[in-house]
SEROKOL-281424 format. One line per 8 residues: their letters; for each residue z, x, y of N, C-alpha, C. Coordinates in steps of 0.02 Angstrom, whole numbers, plus 50000, padded with zeros to 5 digits. Layout:
BEGIN
A = Z:X:Y:Z:X:Y:Z:X:Y; ...
//
This chain:
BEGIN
XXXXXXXX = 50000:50043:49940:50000:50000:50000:50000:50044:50062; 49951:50028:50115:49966:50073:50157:49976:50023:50232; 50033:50060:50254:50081:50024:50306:50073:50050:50374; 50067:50026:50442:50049:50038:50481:50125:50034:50529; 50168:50058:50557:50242:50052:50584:50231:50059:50658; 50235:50015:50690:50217:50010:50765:50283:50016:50822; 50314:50088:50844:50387:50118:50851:50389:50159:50782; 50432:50131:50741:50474:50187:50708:50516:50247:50701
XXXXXXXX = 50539:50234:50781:50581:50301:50770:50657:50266:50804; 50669:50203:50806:50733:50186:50856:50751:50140:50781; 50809:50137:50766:50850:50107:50722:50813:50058:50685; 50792:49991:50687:50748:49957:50651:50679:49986:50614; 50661:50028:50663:50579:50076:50632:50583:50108:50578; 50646:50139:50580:50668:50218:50536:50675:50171:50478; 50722:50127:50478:50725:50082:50425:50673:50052:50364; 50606:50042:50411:50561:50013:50400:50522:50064:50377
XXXXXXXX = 50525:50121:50391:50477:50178:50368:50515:50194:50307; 50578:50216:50315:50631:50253:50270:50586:50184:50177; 50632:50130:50206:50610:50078:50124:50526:50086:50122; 50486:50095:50156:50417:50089:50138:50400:50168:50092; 50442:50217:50118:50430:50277:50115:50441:50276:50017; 50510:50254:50021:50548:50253:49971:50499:50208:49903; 50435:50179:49929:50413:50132:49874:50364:50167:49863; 50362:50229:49898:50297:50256:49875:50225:50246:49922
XXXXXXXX = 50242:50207:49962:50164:50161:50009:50162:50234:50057; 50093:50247:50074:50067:50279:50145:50090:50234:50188; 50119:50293:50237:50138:50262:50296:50118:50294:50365; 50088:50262:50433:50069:50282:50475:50113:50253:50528; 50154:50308:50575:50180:50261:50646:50143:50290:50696; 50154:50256:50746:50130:50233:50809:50157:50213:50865; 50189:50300:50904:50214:50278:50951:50229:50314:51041; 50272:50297:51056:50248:50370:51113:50274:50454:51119
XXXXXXXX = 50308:50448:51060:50318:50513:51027:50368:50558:51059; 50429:50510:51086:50493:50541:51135:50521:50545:51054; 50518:50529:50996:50559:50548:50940:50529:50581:50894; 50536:50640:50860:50485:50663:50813:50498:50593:50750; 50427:50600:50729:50424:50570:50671:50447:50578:50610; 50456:50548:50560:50496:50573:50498:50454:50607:50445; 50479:50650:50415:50431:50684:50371:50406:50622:50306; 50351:50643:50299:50287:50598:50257:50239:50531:50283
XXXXXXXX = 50262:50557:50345:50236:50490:50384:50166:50530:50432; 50105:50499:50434:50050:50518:50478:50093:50483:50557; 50060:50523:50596:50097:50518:50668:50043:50497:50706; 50034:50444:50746:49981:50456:50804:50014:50423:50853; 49998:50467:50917:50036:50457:50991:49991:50397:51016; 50031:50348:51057:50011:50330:51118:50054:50281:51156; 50046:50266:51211:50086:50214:51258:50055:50148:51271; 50090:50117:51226:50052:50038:51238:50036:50010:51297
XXXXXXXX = 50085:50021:51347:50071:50006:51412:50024:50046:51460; 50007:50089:51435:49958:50123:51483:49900:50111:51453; 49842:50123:51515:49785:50098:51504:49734:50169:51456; 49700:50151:51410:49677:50188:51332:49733:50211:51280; 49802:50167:51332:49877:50195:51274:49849:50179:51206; 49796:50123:51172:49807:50124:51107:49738:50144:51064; 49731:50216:51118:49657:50260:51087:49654:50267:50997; 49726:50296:50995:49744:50332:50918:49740:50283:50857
XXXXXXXX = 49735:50192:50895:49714:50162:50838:49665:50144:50839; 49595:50158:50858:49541:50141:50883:49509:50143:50803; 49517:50212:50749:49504:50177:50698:49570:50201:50634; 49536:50155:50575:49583:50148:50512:49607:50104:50489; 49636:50074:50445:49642:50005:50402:49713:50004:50396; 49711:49962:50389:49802:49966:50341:49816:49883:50295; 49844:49884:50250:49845:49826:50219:49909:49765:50274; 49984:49817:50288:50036:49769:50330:50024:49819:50391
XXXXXXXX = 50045:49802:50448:50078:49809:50507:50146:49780:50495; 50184:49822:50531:50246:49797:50551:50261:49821:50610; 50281:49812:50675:50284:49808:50754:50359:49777:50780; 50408:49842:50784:50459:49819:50812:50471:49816:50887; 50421:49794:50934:50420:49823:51000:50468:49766:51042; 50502:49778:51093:50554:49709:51115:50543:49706:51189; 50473:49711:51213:50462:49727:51279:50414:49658:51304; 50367:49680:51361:50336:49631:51368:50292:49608:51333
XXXXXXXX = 50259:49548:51311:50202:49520:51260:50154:49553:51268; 50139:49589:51324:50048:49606:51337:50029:49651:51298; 50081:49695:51268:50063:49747:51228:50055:49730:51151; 50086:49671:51135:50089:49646:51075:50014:49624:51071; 50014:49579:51101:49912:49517:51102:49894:49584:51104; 49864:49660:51142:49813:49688:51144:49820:49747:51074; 49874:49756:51041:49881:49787:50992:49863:49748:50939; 49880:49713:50926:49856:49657:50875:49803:49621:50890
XXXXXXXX = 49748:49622:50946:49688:49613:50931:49649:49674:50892; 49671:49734:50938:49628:49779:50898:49647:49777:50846; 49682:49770:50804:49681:49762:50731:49662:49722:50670; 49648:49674:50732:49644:49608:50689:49596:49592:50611; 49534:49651:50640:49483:49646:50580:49497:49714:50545; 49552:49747:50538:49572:49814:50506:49631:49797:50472; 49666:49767:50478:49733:49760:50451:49736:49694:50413; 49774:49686:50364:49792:49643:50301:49829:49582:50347
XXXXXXXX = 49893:49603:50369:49935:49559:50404:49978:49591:50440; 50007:49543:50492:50065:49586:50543:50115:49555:50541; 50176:49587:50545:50235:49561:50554:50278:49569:50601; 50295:49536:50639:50322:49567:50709:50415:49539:50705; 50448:49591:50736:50525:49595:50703:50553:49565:50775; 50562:49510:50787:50593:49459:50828:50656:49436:50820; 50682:49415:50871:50757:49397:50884:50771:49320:50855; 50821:49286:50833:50863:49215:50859:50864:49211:50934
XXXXXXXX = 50863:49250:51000:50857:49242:51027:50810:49190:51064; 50747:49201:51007:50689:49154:51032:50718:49081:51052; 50768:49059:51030:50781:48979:51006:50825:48965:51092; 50813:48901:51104:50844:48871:51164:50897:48879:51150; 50938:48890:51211:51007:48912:51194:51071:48870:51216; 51111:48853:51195:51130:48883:51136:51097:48836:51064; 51072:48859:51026:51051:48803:50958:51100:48814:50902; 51121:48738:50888:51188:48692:50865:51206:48710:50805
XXXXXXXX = 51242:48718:50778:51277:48752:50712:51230:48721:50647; 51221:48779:50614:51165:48745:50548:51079:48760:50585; 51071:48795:50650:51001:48764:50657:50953:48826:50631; 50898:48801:50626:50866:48842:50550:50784:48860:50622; 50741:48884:50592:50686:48903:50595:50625:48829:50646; 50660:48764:50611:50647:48720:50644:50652:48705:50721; 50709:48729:50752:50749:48716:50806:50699:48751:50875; 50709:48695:50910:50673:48717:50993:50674:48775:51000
XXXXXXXX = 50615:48812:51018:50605:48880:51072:50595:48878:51142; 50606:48943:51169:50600:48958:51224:50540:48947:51258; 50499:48919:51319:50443:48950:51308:50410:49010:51333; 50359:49054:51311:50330:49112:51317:50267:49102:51306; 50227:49178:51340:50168:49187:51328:50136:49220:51313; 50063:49231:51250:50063:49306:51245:50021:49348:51276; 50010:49310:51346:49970:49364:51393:50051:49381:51452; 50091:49376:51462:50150:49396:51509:50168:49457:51510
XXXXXXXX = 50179:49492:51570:50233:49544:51565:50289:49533:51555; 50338:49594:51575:50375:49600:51567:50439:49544:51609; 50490:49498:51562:50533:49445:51599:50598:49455:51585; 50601:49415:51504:50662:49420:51484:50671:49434:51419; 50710:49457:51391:50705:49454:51320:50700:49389:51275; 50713:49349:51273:50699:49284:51239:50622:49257:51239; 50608:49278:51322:50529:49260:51326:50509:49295:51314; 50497:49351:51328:50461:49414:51300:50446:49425:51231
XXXXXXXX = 50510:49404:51189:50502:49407:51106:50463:49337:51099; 50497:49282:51148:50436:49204:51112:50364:49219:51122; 50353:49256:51166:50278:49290:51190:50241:49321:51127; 50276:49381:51134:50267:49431:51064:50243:49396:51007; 50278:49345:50983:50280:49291:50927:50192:49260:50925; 50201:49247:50974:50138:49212:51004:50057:49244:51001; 50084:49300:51025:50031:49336:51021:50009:49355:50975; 50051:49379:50918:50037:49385:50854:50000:49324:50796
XXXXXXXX = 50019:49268:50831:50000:49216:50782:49934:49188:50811; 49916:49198:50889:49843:49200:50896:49793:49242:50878; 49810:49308:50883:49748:49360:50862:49765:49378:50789; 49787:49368:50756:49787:49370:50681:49794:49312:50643; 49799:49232:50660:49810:49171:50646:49885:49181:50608; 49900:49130:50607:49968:49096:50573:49974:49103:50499; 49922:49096:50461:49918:49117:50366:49921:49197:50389; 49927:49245:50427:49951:49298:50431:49980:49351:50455
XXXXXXXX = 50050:49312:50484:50089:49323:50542:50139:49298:50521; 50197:49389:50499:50255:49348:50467:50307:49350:50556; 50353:49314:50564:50379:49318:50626:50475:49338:50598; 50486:49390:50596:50547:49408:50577:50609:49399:50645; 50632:49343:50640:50707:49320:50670:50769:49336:50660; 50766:49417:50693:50846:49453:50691:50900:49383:50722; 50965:49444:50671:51036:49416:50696:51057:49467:50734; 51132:49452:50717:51154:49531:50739:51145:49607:50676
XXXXXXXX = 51117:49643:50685:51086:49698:50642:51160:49760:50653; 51144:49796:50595:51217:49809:50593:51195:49873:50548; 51226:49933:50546:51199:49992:50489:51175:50055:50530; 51174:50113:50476:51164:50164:50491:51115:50167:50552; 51100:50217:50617:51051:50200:50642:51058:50150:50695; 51102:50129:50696:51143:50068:50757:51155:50090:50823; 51068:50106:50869:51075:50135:50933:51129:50086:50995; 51115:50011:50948:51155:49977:51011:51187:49978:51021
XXXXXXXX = 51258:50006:50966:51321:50039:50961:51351:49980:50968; 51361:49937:50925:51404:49881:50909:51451:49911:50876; 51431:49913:50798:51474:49935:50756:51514:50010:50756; 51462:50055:50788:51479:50124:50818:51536:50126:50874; 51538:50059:50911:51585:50069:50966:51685:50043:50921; 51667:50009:50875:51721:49986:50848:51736:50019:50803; 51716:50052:50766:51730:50126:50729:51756:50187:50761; 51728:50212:50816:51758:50258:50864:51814:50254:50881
XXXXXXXX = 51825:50176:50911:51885:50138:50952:51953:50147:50892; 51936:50122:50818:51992:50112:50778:52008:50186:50754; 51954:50232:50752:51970:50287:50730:52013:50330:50793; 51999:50326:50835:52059:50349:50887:52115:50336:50886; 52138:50258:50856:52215:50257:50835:52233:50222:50887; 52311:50233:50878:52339:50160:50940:52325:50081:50900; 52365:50073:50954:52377:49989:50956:52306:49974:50990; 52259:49934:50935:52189:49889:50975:52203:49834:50974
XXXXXXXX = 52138:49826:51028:52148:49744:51019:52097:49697:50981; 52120:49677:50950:52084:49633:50880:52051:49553:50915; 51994:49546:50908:52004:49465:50970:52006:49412:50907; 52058:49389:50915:52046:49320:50848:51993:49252:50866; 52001:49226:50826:52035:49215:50754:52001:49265:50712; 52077:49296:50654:52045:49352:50627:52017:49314:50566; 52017:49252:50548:51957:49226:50477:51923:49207:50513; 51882:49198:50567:51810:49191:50605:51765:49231:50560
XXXXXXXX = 51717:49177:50531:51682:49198:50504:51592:49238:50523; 51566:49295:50496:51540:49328:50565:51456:49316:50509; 51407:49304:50556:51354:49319:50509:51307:49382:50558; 51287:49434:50485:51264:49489:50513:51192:49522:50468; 51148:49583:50474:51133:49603:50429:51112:49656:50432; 51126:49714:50377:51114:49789:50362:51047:49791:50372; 51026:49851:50425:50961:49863:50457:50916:49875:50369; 50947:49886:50343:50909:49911:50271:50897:49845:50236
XXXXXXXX = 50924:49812:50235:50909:49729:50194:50877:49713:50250; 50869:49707:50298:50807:49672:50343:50748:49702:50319; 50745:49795:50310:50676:49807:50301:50677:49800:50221; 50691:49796:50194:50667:49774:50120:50649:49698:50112; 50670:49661:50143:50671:49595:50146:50595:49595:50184; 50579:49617:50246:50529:49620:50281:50466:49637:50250; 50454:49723:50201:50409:49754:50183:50394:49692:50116; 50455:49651:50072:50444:49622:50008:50395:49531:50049
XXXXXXXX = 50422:49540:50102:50385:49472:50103:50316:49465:50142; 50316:49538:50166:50233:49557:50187:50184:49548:50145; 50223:49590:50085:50169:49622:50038:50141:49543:50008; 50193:49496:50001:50182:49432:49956:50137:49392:50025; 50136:49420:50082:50065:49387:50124:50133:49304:50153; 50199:49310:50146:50234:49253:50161:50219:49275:50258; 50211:49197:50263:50199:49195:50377:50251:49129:50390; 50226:49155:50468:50278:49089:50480:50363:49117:50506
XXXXXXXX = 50398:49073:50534:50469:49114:50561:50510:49115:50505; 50558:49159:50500:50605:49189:50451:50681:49204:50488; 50723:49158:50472:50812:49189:50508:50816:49246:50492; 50837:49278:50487:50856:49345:50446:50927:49379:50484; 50979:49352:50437:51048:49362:50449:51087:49335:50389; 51133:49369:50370:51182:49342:50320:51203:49274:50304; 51212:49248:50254:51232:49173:50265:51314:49173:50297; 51338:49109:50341:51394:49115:50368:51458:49135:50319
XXXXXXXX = 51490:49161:50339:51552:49183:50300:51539:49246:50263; 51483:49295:50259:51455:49356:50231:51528:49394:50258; 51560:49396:50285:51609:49438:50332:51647:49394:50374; 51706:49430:50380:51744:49376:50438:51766:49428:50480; 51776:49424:50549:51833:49476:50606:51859:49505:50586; 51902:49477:50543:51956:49533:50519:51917:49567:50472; 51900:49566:50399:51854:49602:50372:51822:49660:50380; 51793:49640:50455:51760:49692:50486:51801:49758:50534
XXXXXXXX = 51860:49727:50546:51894:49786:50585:51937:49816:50534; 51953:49795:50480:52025:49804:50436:51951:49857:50387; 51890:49834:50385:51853:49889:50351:51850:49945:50380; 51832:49938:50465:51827:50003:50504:51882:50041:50494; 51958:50022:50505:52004:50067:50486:52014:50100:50439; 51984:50069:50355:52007:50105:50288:51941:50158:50296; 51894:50130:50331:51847:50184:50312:51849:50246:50364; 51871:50244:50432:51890:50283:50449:51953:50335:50449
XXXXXXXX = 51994:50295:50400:52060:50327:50369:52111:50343:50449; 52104:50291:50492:52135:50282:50537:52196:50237:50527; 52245:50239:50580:52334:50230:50592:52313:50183:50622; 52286:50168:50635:52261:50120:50725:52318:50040:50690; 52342:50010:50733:52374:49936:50712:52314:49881:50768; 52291:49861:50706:52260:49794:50758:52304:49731:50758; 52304:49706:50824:52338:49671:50870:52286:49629:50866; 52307:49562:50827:52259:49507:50810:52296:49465:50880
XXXXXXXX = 52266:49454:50913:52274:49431:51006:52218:49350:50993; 52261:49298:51010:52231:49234:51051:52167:49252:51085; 52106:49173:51070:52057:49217:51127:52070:49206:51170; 52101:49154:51212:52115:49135:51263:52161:49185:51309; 52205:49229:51286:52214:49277:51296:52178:49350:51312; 52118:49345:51262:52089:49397:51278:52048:49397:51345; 52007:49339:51345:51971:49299:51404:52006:49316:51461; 52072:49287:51458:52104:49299:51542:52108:49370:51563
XXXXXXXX = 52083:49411:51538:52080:49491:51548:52029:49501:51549; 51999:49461:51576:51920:49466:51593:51866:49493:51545; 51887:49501:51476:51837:49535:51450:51772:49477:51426; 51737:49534:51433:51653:49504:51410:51662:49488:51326; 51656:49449:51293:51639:49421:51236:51584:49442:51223; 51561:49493:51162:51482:49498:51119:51471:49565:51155; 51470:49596:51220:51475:49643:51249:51537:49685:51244; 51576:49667:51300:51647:49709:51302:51674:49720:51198
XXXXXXXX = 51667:49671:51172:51707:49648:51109:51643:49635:51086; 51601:49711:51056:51539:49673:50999:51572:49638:50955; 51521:49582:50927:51503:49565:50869:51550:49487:50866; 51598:49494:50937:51648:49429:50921:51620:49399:50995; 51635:49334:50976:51632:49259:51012:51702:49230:51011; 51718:49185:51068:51794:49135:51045:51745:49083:51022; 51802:49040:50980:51758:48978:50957:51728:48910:51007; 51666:48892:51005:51655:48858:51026:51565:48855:51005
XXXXXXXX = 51522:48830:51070:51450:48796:51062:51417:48887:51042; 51432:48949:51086:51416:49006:51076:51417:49041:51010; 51481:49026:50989:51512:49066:50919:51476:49038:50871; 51467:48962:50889:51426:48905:50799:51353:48939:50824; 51339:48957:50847:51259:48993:50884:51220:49031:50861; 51282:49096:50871:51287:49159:50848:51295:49169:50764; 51335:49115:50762:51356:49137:50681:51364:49081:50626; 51323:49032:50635:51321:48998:50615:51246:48946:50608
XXXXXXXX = 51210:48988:50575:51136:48980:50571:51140:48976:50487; 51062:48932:50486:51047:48904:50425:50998:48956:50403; 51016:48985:50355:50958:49045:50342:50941:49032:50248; 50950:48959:50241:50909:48938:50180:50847:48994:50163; 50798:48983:50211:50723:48993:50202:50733:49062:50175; 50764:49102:50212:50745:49180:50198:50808:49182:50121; 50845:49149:50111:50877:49185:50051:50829:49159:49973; 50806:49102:49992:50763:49065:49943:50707:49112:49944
XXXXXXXX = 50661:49169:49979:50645:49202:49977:50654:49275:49973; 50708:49276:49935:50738:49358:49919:50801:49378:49955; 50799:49359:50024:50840:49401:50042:50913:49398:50034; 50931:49466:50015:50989:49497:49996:51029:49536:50066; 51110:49535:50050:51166:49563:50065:51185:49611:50042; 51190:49667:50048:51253:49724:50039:51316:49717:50060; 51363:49730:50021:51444:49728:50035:51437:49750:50125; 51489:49732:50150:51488:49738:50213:51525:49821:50205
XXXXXXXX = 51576:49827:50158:51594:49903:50162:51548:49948:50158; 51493:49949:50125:51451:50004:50124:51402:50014:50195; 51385:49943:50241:51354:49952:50284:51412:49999:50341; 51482:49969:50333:51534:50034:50388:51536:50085:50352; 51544:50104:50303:51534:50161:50289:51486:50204:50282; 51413:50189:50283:51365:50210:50291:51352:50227:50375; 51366:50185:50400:51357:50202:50494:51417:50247:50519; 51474:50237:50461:51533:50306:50519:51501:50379:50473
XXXXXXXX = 51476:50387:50421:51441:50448:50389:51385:50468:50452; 51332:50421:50478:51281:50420:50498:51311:50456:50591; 51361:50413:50606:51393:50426:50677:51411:50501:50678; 51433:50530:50610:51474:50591:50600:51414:50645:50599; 51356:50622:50594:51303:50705:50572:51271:50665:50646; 51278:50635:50700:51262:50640:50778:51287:50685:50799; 51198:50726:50835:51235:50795:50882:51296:50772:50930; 51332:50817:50939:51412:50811:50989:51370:50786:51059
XXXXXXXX = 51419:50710:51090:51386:50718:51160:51343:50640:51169; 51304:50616:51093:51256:50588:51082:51304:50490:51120; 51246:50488:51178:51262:50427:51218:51234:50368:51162; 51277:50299:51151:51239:50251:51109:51217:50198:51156; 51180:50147:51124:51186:50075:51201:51143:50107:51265; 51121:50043:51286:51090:50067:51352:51110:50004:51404; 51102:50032:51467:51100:49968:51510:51079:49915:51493; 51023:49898:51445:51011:49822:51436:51049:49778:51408
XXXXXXXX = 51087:49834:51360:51130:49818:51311:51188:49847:51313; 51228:49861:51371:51303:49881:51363:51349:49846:51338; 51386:49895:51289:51439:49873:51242:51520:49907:51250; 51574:49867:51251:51596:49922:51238:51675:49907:51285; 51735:49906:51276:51775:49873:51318:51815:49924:51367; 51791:49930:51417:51861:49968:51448:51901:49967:51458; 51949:50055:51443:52029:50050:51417:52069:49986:51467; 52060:49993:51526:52086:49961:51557:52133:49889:51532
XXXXXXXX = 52057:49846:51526:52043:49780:51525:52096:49773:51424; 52078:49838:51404:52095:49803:51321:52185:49814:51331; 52231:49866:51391:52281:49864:51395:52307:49800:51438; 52279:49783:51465:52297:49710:51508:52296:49659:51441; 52256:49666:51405:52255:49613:51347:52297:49610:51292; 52313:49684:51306:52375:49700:51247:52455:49684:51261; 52442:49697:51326:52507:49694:51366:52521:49601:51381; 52481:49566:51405:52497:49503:51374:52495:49486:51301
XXX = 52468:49496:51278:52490:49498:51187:52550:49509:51159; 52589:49544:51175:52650:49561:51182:52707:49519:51228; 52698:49478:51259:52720:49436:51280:52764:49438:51338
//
């Protein structure tokens, strides 16, 4: 099988190359080449956004595409035209975000979108990915256009530093702050079960939107921090804290405190999606311990220094705000 990886070098790509690599398929990425490429992979440079940026695919075949790009649509429609009569099928790796927000506990693949376009620049992320979506399913039609609907993604390779920021935090020790309820149940999924899940339902030519996140209850709050501690072999005491408490200390929910919501229309949103379709089609879970323990191994061979998260996506609570929260916690 030969696979065409459009990025591949930022956390979802590597993934996607790494399981394709691993099956044996030729693999070609395609990108602007701020990351070296991984060994066994053909390399060709270019910048989608600039004008002849997509010279290097001008020719060659490939049976899948897969295109993790999270920017504006315009680059998606003009990449995926040129391919359209060279390539097998495309699959473009899209958010839950797409869905009107917030969409109601249980809502599946069915549920209202945003709207987008796939001639737009650059807006927002929700539109930009409904764009993306779009664009893909016009210049390659719909019988071959799988549309992959991230959750929250979680695993080695985790530039957005969710899980990286709460591993760090517990491994430093001290009294944290835990945001309850600690059986809140969390739905998530290992960047590595997305791309196996992704490359297995290419190959079978499956189109059309796909949830792709754990079924609810895969993990709960606590689970997830009481794992970070054993696996970091940290002292740390988490301080399972009211949310309402945590809130009045102004912290950001999903930001300040990845991966947690207090309960309400947000939290059933976030974590509480119907992902029938994609498990009836293969997809699989890994223990949630092996995905923390695989990302604090992965955190530990980062050169010293190495920044995670970016402005689009800052994560991450300051000391400040988590001692004001602790300090009412304490009563």
């Amino acid at each position: 099988m030969k696979v065409l990886v459009l990025g591949g070098t930022a956390f979802v790509g590597p993934a996607i190359v790494d399981e394709a690599l691993a099956r044996g398929w030729e693999v070609t990425v395609f990108n602007r080449g701020r990351t070296p490429a991984p060994p066994g992979v053909r390399a060709l440079r270019g910048d989608r956004t600039a004008e002849g940026g997509l010279a290097a695919l001008a020719d060659g075949a490939w049976d899948l595409v897969v295109d993790t790009w999270s920017e504006a649509p315009a680059p998606v429609r003009d990449t995926a035209r040129l391919l359209a009569d060279r390539a097998g099928h495309y699959s473009y790796v899209s958010s839950r975000s797409v869905y009107t927000w917030p969409p109601a506990a249980g809502a599946d693949e069915d549920s209202p979108v945003v709207d987008g376009s796939p001639d737009a620049e650059a807006r927002a992320y929700a539109p930009d990915k409904r764009g993306g979506e779009l664009a893909v399913e016009r210049e390659f039609g719909a019988g071959r256009s799988l549309l992959v609907r991230c959750g929250m993604l979680l695993g080695p390779g985790e530039d957005v530093g969710r899980l990286p920021w709460w591993l760090s935090r517990i491994a430093a020790g001290g009294e944290v702050l835990a945001p309850g309820p600690r059986e809140s149940p969390l739905q998530y999924l290992d960047v590595r079960d997305l791309a196996r899940w992704t490359l297995d339902a290419a190959g079978r030519g499956l189109s059309g939107p796909y949830d792709l996140v754990s079924p609810p209850g895969a993990a709960t709050m606590g689970e997830l921090l009481e794992t970070c501690a054993e696996v970091t072999g940290s002292d740390a005491v988490l301080r399972w804290t009211d949310p309402d408490v945590v809130l009045a200390a102004g912290i950001e929910p999903w930001t300040e405190l990845p991966a947690w919501l207090p309960p309400g229309p947000k939290y059933q949103a976030l974590h509480g999606s119907n992902v029938s379709r994609a498990l009836a089609t293969g997809l699989t879970v890994r223990p949630l311990a092996e995905t923390v323990r695989d990302t604090w191994a992965w955190l530990g061979a980062l050169p010293p220094g190495t920044t995670l998260g970016s402005p689009r996506f800052p994560v991450g609570c300051p000391p400040e705000k988590e001692a004001a929260a602790l300090t009412a916690a304490r009563g």
